[in-house]
C-alpha positions as CSV (number, residue, x, y, z in Angstrom):
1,X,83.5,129.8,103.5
2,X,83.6,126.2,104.5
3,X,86.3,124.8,105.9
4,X,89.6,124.4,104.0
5,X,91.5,121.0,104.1
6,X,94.7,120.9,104.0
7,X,95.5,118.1,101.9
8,X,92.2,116.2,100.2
9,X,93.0,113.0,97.7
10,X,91.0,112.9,94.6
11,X,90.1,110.2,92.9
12,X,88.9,110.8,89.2
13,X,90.5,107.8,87.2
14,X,89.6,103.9,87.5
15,X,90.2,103.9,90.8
16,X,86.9,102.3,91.7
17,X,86.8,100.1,88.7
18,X,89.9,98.6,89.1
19,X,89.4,98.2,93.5
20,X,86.1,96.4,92.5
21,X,88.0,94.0,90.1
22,X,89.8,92.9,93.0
23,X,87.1,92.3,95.1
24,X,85.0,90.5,92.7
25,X,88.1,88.2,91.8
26,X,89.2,88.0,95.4
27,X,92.9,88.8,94.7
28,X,93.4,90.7,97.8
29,X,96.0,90.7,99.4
30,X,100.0,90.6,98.1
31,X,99.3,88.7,94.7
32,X,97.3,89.9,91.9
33,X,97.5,91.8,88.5
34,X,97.5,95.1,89.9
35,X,101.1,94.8,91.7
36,X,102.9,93.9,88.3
37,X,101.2,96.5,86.4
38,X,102.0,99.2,89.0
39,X,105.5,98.4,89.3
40,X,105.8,98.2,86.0
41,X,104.4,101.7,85.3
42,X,105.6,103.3,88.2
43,X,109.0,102.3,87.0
44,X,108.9,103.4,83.1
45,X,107.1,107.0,85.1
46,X,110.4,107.2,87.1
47,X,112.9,106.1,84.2
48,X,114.1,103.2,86.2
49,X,114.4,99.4,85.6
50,X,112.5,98.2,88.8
51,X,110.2,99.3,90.7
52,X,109.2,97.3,93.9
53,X,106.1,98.3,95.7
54,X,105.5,98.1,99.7
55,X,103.2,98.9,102.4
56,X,104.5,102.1,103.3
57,X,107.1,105.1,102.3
58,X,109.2,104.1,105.6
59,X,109.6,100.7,105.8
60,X,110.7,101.6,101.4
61,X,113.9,103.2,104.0
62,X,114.0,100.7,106.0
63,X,114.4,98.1,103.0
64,X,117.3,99.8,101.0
65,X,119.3,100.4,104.3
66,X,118.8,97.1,105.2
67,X,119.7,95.7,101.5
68,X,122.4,97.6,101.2
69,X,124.3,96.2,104.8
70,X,124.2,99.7,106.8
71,X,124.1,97.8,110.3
72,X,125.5,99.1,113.9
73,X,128.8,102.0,113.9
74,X,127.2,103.0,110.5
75,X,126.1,106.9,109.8
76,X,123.8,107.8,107.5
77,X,124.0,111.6,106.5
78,X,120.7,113.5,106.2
79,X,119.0,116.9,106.4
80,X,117.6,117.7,110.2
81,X,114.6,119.5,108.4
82,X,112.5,116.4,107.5
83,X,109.8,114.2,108.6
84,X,110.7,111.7,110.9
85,X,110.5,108.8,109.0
86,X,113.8,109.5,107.5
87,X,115.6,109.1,110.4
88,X,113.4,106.6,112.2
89,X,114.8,103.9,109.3
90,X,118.6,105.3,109.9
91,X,117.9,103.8,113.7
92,X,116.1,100.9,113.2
93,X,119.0,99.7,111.0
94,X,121.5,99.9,113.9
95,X,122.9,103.3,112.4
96,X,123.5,106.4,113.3
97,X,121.6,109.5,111.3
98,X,123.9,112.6,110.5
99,X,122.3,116.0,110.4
100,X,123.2,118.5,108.1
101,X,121.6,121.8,107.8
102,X,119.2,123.4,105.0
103,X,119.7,125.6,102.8
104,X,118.1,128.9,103.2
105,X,116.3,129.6,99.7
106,X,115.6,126.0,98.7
107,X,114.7,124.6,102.2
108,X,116.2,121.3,101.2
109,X,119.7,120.0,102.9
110,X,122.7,121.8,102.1
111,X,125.0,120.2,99.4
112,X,127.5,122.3,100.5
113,X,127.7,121.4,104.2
114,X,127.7,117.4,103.2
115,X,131.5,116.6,102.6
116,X,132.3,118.2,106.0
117,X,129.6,115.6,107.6
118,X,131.5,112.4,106.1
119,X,133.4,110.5,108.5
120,X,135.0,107.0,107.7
121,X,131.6,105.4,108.8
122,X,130.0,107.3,106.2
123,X,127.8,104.4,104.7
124,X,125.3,106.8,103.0
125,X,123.4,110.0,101.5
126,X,119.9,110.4,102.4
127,X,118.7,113.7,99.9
128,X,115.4,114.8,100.8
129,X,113.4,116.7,98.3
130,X,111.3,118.3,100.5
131,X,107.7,119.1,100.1
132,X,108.0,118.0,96.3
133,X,111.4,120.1,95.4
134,X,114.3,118.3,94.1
135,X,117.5,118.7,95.7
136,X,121.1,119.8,93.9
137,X,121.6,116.3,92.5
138,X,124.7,117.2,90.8
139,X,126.5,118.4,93.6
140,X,125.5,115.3,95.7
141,X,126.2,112.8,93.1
142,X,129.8,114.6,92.4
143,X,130.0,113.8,96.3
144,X,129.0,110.7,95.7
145,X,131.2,109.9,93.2
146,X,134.3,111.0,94.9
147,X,134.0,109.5,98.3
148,X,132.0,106.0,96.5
149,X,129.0,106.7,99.2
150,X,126.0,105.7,98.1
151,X,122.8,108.3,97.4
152,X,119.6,107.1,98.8
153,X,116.7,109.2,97.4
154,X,114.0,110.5,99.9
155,X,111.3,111.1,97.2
156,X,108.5,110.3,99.8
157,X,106.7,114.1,99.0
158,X,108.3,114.6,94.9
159,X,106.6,111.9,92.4
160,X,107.1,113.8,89.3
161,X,109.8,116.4,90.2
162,X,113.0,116.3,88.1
163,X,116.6,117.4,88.1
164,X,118.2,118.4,85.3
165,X,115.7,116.5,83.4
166,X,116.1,113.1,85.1
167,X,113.1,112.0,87.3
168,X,113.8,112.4,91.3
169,X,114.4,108.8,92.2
170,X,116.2,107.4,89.8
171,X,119.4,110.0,89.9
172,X,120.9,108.1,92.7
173,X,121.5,104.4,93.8
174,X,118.1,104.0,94.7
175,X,115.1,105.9,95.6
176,X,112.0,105.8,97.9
177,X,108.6,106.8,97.8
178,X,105.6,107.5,99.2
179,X,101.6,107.0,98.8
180,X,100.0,108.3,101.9
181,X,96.8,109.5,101.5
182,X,97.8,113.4,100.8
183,X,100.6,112.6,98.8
184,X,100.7,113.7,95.0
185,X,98.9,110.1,94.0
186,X,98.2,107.6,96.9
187,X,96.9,104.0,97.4
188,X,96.2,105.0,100.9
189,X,98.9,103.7,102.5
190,X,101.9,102.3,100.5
191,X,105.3,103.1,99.0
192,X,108.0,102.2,96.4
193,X,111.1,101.7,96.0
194,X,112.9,102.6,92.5
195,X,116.6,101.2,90.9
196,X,118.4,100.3,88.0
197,X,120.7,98.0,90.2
198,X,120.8,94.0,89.6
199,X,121.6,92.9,92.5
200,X,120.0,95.5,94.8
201,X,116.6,95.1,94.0
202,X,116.7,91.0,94.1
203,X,118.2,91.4,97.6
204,X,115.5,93.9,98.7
205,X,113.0,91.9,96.7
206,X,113.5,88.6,98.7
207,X,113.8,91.2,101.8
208,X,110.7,92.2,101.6
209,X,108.8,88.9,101.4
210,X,110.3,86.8,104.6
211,X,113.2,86.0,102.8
212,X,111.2,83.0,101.3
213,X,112.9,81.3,98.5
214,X,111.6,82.2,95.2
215,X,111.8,78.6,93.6
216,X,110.6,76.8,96.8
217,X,107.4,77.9,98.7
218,X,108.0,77.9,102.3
219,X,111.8,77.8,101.8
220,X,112.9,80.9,103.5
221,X,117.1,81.8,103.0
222,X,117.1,84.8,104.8
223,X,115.9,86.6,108.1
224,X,113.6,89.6,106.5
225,X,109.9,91.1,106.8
226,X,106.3,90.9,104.9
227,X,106.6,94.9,103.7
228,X,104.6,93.9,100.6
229,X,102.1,95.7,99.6
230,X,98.1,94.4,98.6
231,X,96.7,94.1,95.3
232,X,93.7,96.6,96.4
233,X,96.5,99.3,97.4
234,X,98.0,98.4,93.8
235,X,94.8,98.9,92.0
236,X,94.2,102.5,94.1
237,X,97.7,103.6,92.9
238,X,97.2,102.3,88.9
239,X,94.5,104.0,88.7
240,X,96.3,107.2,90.3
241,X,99.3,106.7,88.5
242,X,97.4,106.9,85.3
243,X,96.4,110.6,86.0
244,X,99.6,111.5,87.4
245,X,100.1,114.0,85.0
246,X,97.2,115.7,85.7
247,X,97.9,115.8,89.5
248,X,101.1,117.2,89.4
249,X,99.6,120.5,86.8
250,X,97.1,121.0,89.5
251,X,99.4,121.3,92.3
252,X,101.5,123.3,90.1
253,X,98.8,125.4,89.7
254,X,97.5,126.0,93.1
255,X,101.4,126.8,93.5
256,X,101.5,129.9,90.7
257,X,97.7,131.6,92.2
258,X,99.8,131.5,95.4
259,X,102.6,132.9,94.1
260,X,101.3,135.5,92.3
261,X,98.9,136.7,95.0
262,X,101.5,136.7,97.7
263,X,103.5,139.1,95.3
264,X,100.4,141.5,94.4
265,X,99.1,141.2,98.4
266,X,102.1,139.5,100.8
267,X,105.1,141.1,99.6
268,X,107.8,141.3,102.6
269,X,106.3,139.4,104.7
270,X,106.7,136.1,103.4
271,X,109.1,134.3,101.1
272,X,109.0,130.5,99.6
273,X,110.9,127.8,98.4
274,X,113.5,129.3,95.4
275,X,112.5,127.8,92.1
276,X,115.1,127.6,89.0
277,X,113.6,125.3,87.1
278,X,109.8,124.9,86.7
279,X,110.1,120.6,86.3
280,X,112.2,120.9,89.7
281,X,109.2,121.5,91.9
282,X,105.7,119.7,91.8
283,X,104.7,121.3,95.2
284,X,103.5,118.6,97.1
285,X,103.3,121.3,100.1
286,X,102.5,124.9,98.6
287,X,104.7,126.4,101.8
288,X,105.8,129.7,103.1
289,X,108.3,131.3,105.6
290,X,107.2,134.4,107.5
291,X,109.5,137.0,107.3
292,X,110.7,139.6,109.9
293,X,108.4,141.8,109.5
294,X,105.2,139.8,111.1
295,X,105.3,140.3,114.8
296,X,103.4,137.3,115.3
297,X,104.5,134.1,115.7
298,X,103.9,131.2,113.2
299,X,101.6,129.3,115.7
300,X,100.1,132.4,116.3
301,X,99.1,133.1,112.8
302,X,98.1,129.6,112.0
303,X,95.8,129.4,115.1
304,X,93.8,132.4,113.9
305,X,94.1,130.7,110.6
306,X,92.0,127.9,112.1
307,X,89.6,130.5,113.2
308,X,88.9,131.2,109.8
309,X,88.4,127.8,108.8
310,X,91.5,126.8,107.3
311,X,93.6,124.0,108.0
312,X,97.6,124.7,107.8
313,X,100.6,122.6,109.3
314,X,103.9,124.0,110.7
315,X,107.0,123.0,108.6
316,X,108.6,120.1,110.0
317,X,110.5,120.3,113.3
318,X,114.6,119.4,112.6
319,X,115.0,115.9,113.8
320,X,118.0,117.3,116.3
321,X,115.9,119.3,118.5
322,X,113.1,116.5,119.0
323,X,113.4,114.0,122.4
324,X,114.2,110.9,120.2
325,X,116.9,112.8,118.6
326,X,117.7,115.7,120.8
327,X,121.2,116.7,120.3
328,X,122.5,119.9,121.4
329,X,125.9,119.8,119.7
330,X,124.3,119.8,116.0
331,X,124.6,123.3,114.8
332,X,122.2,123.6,112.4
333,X,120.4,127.2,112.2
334,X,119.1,127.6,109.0
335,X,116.9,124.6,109.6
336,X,115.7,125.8,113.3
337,X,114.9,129.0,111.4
338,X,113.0,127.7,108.4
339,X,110.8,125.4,111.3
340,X,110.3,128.2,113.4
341,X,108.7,130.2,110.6
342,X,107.6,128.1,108.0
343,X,104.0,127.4,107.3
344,X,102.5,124.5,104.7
345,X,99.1,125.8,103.5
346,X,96.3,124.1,101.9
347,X,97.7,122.7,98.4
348,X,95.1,120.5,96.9
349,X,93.8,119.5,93.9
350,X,90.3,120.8,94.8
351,X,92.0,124.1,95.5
352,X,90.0,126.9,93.6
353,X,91.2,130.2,93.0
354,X,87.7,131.5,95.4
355,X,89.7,129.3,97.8
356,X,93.5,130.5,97.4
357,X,91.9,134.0,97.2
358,X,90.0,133.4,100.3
359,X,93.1,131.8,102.3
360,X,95.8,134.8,101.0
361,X,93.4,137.2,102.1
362,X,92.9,135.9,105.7
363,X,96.4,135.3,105.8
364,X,96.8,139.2,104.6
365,X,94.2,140.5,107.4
366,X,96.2,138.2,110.0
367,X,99.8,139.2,109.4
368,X,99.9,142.6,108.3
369,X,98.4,144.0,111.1
């Protein structure tokens, strides 16, 4: 079998066609047609009023935090058990990230365990709906509601997923995204930020552009950053965006051949993310937890994985047990637990059913034994 990647971006739309039309035209760099129609149709996919595309999914963080004033003696609540990005634009802010732990059947933060995190310098929510599952939005917003904090999405790895029928994103204040190259649709690099507020997205707007006046070139009113993103990214991402739908089904599917062969071949000794609602999860990362009952451990298993030729990645480390954020008070078990054991496995578009097949079976041989 050759060797199993896993993540692989595919590009079957106008990708090319519209990259091209950039180069021919020369509209390069952080003006051209392609920004205004990807905004624009990134922000009808989401349900939202704006959409304002950037370079990358973190500096998207960055943006809102700074837009929104969170500044030095601020917190920022958050789930331990994400990639670092998340907290990394909590810091750079001045601010102080929160951890709260996951939950043990979803994987995603703990709605339950947020109220006891807020403090009078509670400033905001940062949900995560990791690996492409949404969180429990209505418990959050009720939080939200009652306490007036504002909900900053983390939809960096969920383009698609919904909550009780509302796209992940646009359920909060505002919501970020991500399009690195093995997301659910990518322009490479690049992100995007997603609101229905007024006033939010003309601050973050101007913050994102040097602060340069929009009626006077070279007039610049505020102290802020070039997080724009190019026209070529734009054109990469139209032309992904215009298939999204078809991305999303093929992750899904990848997700149910899983599924059902870990039931007919893996039963006991793995378990996955708990799934209510089929729109809830587009499965950016088809994951799994080894249970118990393997007596080897996950790096273990995904090293003799590698022998076989597949790629896999280890679930994210909790932020609180890493040396930038290393703290030794946080008490947050579930997540440690879920790291410790938890496996992403190839989950690609390209992703056959010889290929699932083949990596459930090696998986079977390796951790059954």
């Amino acid at each position: 079998m050759e060797r199993i990647s896993i993540a692989v971006p595919v590009f079957n739309g106008n990708e090319k066609k519209y990259l091209n039309e950039c180069i021919d035209t020369g509209w390069v760099s952080a003006n051209g047609r392609f920004l205004n129609d990807f905004q624009e149709q990134f922000a009808k996919f989401c349900g939202s009023k704006y959409a304002l595309a950037c370079s990358n999914g973190t500096v998207t963080l960055h943006l809102i935090l700074k837009a929104l004033g969170i500044g030095a003696g601020d917190e920022v609540i958050m789930p331990t058990l994400t990639y670092v990005a998340t907290a990394n634009a909590v810091v750079e802010c001045g601010a102080t990230p929160v951890f709260v732990d996951s939950d043990i059947n979803t994987w995603n933060v703990d709605s339950s365990k947020i109220e006891a995190a807020i403090t009078p310098r509670t400033k905001a929510i940062i949900p995560v709906h990791l690996y492409g599952l949404s969180c429990d939005m209505t418990a959050i917003m009720s939080i939200s509601k009652r306490f007036c904090i504002p909900i900053v999405e983390d939809a960096a790895e969920a383009h698609g997923a919904k909550w009780d029928g509302k796209y992940v994103g646009s359920i909060g204040k505002v919501g970020s995204f991500s399009f690195f190259g093995n997301k659910i649709i990518t322009s490479g690099e690049g992100g995007a930020i997603v609101t229905d507020d007024d006033d939010l997205y003309n601050r973050m707007k101007l913050l994102r552009s040097q602060g340069v006046d929009s009626s006077k070139r070279y007039w610049h009113v505020a102290r802020a950053y070039n997080y724009r993103m190019t026209n070529m990214q734009a054109a990469v991402g139209l032309g992904q965006l215009e298939n999204i739908e078809w991305h999303i089904a093929q992750r899904r599917r990848v997700a149910e051949e899983y599924k059902k062969q870990f039931a007919e071949k893996l039963s006991g000794y793995v378990t996955i993310q708990k799934v209510d609602n089929v729109e809830n999860h587009v499965y950016w990362m088809s994951s799994i937890m080894l249970t118990d009952k393997v007596k080897k451990s996950r790096d273990q298993v995904m090293k003799e994985m590698e022998q076989c030729n597949i790629e896999m990645r280890p679930v994210f480390y909790p932020m609180h047990v890493m040396p930038p954020y290393k703290d030794t008070t946080v008490n947050c078990p579930v997540a440690e637990k879920l790291s410790a054991h938890g496996i992403n496995l190839p989950s690609h578009a390209l992703m056959d059913n010889e290929k699932i097949t083949y990596v459930v079976d090696c998986l079977q041989k390796i951790i059954t034994k």
